[in-house]
TORGU-346739 format. One line per 4 residues: their letters; for each residue x, y, z of C-alpha. Coordinates in Angstrom, 3 decimals, padded with zeros to 6 digits, always signed. Example, Ala and Ser with C-alpha at 12.3 -4.5 7.8 and 13.67 -1.06 7.14 Angstrom:
2
AS	+012.300 -004.500 +007.800 | +013.670 -001.060 +007.140
END
This chain:
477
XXXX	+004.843 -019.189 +025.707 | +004.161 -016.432 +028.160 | +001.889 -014.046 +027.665 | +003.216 -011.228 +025.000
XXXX	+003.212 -007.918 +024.998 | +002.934 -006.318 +021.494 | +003.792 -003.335 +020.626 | +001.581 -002.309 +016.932
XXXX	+003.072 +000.851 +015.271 | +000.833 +002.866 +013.708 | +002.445 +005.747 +012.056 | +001.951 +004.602 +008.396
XXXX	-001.882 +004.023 +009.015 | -002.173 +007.994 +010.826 | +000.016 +009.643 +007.944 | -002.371 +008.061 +005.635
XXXX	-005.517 +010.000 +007.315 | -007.472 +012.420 +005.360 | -006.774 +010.321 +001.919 | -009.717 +008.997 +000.366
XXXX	-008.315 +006.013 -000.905 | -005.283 +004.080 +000.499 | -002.667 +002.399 -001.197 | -001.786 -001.521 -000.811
XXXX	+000.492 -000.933 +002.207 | -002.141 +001.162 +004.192 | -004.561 -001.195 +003.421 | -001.998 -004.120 +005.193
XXXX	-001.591 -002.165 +007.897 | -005.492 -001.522 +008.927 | -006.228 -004.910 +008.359 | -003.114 -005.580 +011.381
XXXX	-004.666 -002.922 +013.600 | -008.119 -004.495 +013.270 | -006.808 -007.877 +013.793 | -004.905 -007.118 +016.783
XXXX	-007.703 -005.289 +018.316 | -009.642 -008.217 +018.758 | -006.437 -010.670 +019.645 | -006.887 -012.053 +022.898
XXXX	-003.840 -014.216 +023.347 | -001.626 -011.621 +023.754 | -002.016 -008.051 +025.492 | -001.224 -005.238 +022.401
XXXX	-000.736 -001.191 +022.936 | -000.613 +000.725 +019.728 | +001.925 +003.340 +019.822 | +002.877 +006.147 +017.252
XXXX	+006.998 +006.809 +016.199 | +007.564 +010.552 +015.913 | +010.945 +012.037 +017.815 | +010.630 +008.775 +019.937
XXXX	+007.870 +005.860 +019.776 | +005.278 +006.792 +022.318 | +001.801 +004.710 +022.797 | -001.687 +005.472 +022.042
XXXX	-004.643 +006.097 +024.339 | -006.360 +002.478 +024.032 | -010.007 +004.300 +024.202 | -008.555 +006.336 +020.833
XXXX	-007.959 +003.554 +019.150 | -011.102 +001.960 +017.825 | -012.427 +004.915 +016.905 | -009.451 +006.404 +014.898
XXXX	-009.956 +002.812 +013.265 | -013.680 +002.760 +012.433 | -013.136 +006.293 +011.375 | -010.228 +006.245 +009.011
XXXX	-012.088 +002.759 +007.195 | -015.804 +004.571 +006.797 | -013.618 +007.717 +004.934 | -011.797 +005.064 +002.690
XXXX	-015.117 +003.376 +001.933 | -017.585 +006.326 +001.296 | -014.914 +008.904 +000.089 | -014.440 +012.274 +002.247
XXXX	-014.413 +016.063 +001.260 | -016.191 +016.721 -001.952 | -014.789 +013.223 -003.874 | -017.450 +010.722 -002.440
XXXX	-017.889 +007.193 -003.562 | -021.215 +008.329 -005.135 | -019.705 +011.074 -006.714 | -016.717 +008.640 -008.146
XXXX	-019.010 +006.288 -009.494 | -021.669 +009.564 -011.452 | -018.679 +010.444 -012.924 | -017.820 +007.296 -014.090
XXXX	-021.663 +006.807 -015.420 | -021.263 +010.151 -017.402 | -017.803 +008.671 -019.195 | -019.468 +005.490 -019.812
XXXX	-022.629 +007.158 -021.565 | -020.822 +009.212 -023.669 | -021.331 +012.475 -022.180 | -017.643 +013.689 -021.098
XXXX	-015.030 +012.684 -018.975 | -015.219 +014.994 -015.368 | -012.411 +015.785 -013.752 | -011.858 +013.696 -011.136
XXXX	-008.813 +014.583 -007.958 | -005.942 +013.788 -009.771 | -003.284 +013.632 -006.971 | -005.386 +011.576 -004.796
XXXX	-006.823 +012.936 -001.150 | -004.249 +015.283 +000.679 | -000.979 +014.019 -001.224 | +002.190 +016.305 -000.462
XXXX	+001.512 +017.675 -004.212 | -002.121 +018.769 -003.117 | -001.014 +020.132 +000.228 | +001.669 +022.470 -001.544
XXXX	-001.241 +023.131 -004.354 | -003.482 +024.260 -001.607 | -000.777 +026.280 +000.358 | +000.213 +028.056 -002.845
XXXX	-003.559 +028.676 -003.692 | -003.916 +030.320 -000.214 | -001.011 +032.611 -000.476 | -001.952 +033.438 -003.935
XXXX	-005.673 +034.569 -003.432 | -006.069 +034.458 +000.695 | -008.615 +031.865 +000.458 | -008.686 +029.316 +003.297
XXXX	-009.785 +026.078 +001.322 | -011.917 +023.462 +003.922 | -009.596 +020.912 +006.291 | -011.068 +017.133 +006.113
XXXX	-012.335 +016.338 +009.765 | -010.283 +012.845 +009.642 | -007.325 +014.755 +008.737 | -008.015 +016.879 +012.025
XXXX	-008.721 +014.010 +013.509 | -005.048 +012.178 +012.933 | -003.593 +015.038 +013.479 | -005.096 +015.293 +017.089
XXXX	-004.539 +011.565 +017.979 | -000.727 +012.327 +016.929 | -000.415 +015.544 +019.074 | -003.205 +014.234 +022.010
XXXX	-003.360 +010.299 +022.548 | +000.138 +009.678 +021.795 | +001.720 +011.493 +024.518 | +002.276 +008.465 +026.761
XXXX	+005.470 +007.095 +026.968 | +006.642 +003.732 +026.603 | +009.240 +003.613 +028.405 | +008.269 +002.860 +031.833
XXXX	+005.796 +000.077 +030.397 | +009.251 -001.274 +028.456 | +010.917 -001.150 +032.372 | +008.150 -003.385 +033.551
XXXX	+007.659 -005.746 +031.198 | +010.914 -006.217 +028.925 | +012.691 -008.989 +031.389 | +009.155 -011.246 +032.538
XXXX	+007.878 -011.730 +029.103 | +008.356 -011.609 +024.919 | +007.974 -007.891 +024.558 | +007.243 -007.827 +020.148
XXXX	+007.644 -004.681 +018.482 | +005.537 -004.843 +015.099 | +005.335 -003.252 +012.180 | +003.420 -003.677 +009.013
XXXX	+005.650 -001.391 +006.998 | +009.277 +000.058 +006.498 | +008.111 +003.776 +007.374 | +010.265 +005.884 +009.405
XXXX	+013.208 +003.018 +009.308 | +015.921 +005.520 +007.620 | +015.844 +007.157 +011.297 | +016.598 +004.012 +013.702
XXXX	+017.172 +006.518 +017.165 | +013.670 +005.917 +018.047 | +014.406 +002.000 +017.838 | +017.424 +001.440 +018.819
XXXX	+015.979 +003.459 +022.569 | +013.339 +000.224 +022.268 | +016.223 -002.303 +021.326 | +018.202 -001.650 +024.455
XXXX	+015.785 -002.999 +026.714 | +016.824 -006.904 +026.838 | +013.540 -009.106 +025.677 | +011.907 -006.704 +023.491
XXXX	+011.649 -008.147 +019.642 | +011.254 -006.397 +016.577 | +008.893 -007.593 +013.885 | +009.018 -006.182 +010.381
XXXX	+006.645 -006.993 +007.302 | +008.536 -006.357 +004.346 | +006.195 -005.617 +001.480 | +009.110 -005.183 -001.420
XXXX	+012.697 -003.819 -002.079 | +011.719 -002.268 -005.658 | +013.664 +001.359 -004.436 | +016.810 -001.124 -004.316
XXXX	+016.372 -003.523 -007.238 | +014.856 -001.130 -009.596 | +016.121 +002.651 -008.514 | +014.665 +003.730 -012.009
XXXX	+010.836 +003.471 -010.770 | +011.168 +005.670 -007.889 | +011.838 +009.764 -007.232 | +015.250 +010.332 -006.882
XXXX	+016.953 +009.945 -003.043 | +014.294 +007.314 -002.187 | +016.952 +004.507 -003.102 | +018.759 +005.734 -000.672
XXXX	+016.192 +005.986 +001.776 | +014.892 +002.247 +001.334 | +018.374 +001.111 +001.925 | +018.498 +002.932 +005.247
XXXX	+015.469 +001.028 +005.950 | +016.876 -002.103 +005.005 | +020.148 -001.317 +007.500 | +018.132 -000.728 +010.275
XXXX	+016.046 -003.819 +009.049 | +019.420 -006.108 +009.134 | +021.028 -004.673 +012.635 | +017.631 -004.612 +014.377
XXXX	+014.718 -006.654 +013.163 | +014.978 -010.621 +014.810 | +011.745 -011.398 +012.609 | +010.998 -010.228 +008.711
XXXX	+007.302 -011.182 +007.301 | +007.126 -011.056 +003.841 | +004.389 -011.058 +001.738 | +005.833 -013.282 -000.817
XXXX	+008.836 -015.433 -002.202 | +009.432 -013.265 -004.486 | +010.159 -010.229 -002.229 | +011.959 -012.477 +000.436
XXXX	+014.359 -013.706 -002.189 | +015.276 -009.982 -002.856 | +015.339 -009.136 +000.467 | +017.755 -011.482 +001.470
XXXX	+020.338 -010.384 -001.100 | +020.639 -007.165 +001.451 | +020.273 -008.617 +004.301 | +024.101 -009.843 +005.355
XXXX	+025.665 -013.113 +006.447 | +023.504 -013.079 +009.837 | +020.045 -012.393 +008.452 | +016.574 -011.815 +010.330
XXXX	+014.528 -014.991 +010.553 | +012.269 -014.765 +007.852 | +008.638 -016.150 +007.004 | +006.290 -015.743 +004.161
XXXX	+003.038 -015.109 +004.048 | +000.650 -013.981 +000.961 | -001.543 -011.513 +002.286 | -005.440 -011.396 +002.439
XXXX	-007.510 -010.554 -000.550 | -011.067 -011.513 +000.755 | -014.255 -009.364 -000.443 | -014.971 -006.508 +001.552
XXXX	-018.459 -005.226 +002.790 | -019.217 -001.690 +002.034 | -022.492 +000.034 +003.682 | -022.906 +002.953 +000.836
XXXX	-025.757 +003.056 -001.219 | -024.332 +003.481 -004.972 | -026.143 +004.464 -008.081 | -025.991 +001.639 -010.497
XXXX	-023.304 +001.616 -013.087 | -024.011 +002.376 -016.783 | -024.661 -000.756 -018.830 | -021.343 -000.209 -020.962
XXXX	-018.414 -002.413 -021.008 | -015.091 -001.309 -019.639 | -011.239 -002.589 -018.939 | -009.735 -001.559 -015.198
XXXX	-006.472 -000.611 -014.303 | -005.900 -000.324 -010.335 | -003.043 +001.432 -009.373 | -001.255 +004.616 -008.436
XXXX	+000.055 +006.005 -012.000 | +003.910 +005.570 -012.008 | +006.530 +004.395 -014.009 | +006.893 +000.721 -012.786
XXXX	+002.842 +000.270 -013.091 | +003.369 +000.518 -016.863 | +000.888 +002.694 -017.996 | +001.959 +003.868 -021.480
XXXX	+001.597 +000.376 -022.564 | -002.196 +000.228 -021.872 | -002.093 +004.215 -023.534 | -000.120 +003.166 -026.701
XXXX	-002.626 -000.201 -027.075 | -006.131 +002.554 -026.703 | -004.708 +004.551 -028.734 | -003.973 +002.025 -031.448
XXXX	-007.517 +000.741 -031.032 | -009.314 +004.165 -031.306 | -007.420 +004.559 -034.563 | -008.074 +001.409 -035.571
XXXX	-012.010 +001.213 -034.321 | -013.267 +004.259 -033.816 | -016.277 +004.538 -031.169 | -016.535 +000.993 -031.145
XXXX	-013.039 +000.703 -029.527 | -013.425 -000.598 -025.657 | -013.566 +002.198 -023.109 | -010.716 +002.054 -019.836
XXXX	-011.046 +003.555 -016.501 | -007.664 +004.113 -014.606 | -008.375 +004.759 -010.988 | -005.630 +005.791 -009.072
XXXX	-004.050 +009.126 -007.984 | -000.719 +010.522 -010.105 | +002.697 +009.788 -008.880 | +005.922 +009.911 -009.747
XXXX	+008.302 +009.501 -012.521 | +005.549 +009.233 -014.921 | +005.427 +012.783 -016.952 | +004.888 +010.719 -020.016
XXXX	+001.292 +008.786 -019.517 | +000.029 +011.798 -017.663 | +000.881 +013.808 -020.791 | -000.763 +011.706 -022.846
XXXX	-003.774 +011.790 -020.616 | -003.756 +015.937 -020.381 | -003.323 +016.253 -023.854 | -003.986 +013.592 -026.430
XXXX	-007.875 +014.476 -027.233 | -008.656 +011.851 -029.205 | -008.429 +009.276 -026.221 | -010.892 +011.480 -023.980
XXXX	-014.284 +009.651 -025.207 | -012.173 +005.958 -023.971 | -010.035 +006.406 -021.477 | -010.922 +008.208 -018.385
XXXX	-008.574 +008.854 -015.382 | -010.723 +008.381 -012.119 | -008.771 +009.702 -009.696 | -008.234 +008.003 -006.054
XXXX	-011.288 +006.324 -006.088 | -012.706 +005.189 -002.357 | -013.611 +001.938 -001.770 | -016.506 +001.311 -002.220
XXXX	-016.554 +002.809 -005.553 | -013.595 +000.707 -006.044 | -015.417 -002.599 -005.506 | -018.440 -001.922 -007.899
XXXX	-016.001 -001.152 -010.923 | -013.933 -004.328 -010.246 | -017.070 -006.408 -009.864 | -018.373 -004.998 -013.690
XXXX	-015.334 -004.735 -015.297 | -014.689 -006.670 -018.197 | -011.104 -007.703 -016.925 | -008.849 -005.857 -014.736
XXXX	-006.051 -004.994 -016.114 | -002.133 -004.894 -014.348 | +000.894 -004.875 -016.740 | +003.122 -003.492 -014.082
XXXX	+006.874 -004.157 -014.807 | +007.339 -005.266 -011.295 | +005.440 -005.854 -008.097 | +005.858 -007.216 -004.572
XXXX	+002.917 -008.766 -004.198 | +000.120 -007.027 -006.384 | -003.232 -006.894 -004.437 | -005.318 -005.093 -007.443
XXXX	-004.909 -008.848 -009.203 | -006.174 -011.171 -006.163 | -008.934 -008.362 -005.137 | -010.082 -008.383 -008.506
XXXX	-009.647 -012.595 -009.172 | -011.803 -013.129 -005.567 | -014.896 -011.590 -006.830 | -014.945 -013.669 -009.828
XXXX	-013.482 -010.814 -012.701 | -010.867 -012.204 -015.178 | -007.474 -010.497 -015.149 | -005.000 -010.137 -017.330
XXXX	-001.459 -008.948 -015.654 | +001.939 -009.087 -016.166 | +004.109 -012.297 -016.502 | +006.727 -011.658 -013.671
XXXX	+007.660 -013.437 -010.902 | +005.338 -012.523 -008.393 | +002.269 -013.373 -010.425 | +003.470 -016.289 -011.506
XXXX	+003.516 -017.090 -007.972 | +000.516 -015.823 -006.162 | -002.343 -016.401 -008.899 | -000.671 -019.087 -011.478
XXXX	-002.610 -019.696 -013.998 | -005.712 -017.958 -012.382 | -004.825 -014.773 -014.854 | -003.643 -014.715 -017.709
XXXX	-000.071 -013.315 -018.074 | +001.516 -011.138 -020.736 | +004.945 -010.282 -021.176 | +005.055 -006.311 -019.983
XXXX	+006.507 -005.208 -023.127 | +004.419 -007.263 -025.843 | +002.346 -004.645 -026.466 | +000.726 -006.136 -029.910
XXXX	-000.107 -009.168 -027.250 | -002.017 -006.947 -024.914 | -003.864 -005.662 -028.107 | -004.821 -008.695 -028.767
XXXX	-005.998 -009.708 -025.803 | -008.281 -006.532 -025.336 | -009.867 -006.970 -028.433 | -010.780 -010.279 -027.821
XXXX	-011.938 -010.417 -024.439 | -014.068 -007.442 -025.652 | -015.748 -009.631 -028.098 | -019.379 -009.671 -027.474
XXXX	-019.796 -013.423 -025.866 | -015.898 -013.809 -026.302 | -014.768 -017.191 -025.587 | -011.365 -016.284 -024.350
XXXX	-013.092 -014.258 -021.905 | -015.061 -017.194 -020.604 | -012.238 -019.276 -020.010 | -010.955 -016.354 -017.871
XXXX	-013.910 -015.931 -016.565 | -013.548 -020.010 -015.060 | -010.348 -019.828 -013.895 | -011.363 -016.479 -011.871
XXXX	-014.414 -018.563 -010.434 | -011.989 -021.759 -009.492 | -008.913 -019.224 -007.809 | -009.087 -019.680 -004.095
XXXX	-007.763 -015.879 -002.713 | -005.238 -015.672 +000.290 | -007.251 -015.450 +003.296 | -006.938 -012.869 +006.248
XXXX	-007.137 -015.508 +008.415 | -004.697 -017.437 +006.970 | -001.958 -015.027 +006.765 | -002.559 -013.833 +010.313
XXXX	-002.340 -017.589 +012.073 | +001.256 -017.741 +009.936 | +002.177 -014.428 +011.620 | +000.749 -015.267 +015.489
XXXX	+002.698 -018.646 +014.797 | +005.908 -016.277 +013.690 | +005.620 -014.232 +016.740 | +005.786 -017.086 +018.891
XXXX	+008.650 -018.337 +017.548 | +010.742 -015.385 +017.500 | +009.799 -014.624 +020.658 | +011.686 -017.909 +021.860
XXXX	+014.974 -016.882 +020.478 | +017.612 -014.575 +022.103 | +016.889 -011.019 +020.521 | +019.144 -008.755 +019.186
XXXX	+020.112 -005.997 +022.060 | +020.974 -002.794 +020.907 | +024.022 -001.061 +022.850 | +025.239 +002.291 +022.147
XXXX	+029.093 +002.702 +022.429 | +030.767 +005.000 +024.858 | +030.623 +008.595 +023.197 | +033.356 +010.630 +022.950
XXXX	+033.264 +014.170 +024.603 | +031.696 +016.363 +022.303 | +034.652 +018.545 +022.080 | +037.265 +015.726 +020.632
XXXX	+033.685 +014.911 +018.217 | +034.187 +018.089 +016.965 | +037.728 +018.246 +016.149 | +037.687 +014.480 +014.676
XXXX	+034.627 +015.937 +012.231 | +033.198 +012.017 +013.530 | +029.959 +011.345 +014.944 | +030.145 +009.183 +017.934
XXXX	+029.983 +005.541 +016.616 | +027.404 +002.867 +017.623 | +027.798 -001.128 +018.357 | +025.067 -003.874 +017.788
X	+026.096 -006.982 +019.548
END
């Protein structure tokens, strides 16, 4: 195969910037950026979609990169790793629960909180410098367009579009400009199609949105990765009688190395639950079961930590957390807590905790299984199929169950624990390296097949538009 051009959109990865912590996706799509960074089979621009897709300054690039990992690692603006894991220390020794950022790092709830507090008292609260600093790569280093590389390149060799995520896809103008130059590819991972299959879970409109995503997905993409059977199985219920080629590939859950220096943890045993709190996650289930123990045990019930920032659709576990007292002294909401923090709860915690009602793929549960900490998760699907019988699995509503098991594994030299505690140490994690030979291997073979060629249709004169109340239609062939 010729050498290929690849084209690595980063727009989910720089409207994640000033965030502390990231979520699962964001996390995929560093991992891409640093992976095709160092790829030297293939010559790869990074580009940005905003009105149209326009590339990045190469020099930008590491930088933004090293830059946007150290803040997810050490924690940025007053919520540090250090400070995450004191406050955790003070819950853990009895001595209060401190507030921790409850909407995680620069959410669209904190920027409106922040806007209203300015016009309210005409203070000018403090910007985060990597928040600047997306910002300026967005406005500065992306002001090159692609277009005359796409006139160079797109008929002498496999010109791959790629993208780790579905951002952006409910407004296809900015691909379909890419798509009509004959030999350029488009590459999509699909994480999950939860929006579609499970509207319920999600704010209101999004369903819509995600099924956009999934048109442009169908008339555009010639490759899908997905990230597991599971999701691929769903994905091709939407995707028509011509579908993308599809491959799967679990993504990487390997250990990461973090450079901060933490205060030790508090000698105290705890449960961890990993994930943004919304609906689907399944958090009143773990709420109603701590409750029921602190009734039940008193202080010697087992403490939880929840770290993750609020979401959506999920008024009723963050009532419970603002106002049911008598859980303050064991359960304590963490916030969006960065990385590194991150790693030294999941390496202490007495099991890590998931009973989400569904998941694509469900990276708290192989993060937490490859440095050796028992889980115990939902049984659905998608766990059945990327851990087996390396966690143990719970149906999502048998709530006495979960009881159960949190008693037991909380059992001072609990058995039940230990054999948790061996299947953790035999589970071989997804590898990086792994997943990214099955996508280089994908891109090569999609970029042997005829691609799909986007061609607008002749448009009417704007005039008869306007009196037909039509918008000027558009072909795929």
């Amino acid at each position: 195969m010729t050498r290929p051009l690849i084209l690595f959109d980063l727009t989910r990865l720089v409207s994640a910037s000033g965030r502390s912590a990231p979520t699962g996706i964001e996390r995929v799509e560093l991992a891409y950026a640093k992976w095709l960074h160092g790829l030297s089979s293939a010559d790869v621009r990074f580009v940005v979609t905003m009105q149209s897709v326009r590339m990045i300054a190469d020099a930008a690039v590491p930088q933004f990169l090293e830059r946007q990992e150290a803040t997810w690692d050490a924690g940025a603006q007053g919520f540090s790793a250090e400070s995450a894991i004191l406050n955790v220390n003070e819950f853990l020794a009895g001595d209060g629960s401190p507030t921790a950022p409850r909407l995680g790092y620069l959410s669209k709830e904190e920027r409106e909180l922040r806007r209203s507090r300015r016009g309210v008292t005409g203070q000018q609260t403090s910007r985060s410098p990597i928040a600047t600093w997306a910002q300026h790569m967005s406005a500065s280093w992306a002001r090159e367009p692609l277009t005359p590389l796409l006139r160079q390149n797109h008929r002498d060799r496999p010109v791959i579009y790629l993208r780790a995520s579905l951002d952006r896809l409910e407004r296809p103008a900015p691909i379909e400009r890419i798509k009509a130059f004959p030999g350029v590819r488009m590459v999509n991972v699909c994480h999950d199609l939860i929006p579609l299959d499970f509207p319920e879970f999600v704010r209101p409109g999004t369903a819509t949105t995600c099924a956009a995503r999934v048109e442009t997905l169908a008339k555009h993409a010639d490759g899908i990765i997905s990230s597991s059977h599971y999701s691929a199985a769903r994905l091709r219920q939407y995707l028509g009688p011509k579908p993308p080629k599809i491959t799967v590939s679990h993504i990487g859950s390997e250990p990461a190395r973090h450079d901060c220096a933490l205060p030790p943890l508090v000698d105290s045993p705890y449960f961890l639950v990993v994930s943004t709190i919304e609906a689907r996650k399944n958090h009143m289930l773990l709420l109603n079961v701590w409750r029921r123990l602190v009734d039940d045990l008193g202080h010697a019930a087992p403490k939880l930590i929840i770290a993750g920032k609020r979401g959506w659709e999920a008024q009723t576990p963050i009532a419970v957390l603002d106002r049911v007292r008598q859980l303050s002294s064991h359960v304590y909401e963490a916030g969006a807590v960065p990385d590194a923090a991150l790693d030294l709860l999941r390496r202490n915690a007495t099991a890590v905790l998931m009973p989400s009602f569904v998941e694509g793929f469900g990276m708290p549960v192989t993060e937490a299984l490859s440095v050796n900490t028992p889980v115990i998760a939902s049984d659905i699907p998608v766990f059945r199929e990327i851990v087996g019988n390396a966690a143990e699995l719970i149906d999502p509503l048998d709530g006495p169950s979960w009881r159960r098991a949190v008693i037991e594994y909380a059992e001072k030299n609990s058995p039940r624990r230990a054999a948790a505690l061996e299947r953790a140490r035999r589970y071989e994690p997804p590898q990086w390296s792994d997943h990214f030979r099955d996508v280089r291997n994908f891109i090569e073979e999609v970029g042997q097949v005829q691609p799909k060629i986007y061609v607008p249709a002749r448009r009417r004169p704007t005039f008869a538009a306007s009196l037909l109340g039509v918008s000027p239609s558009r072909t795929l062939l």
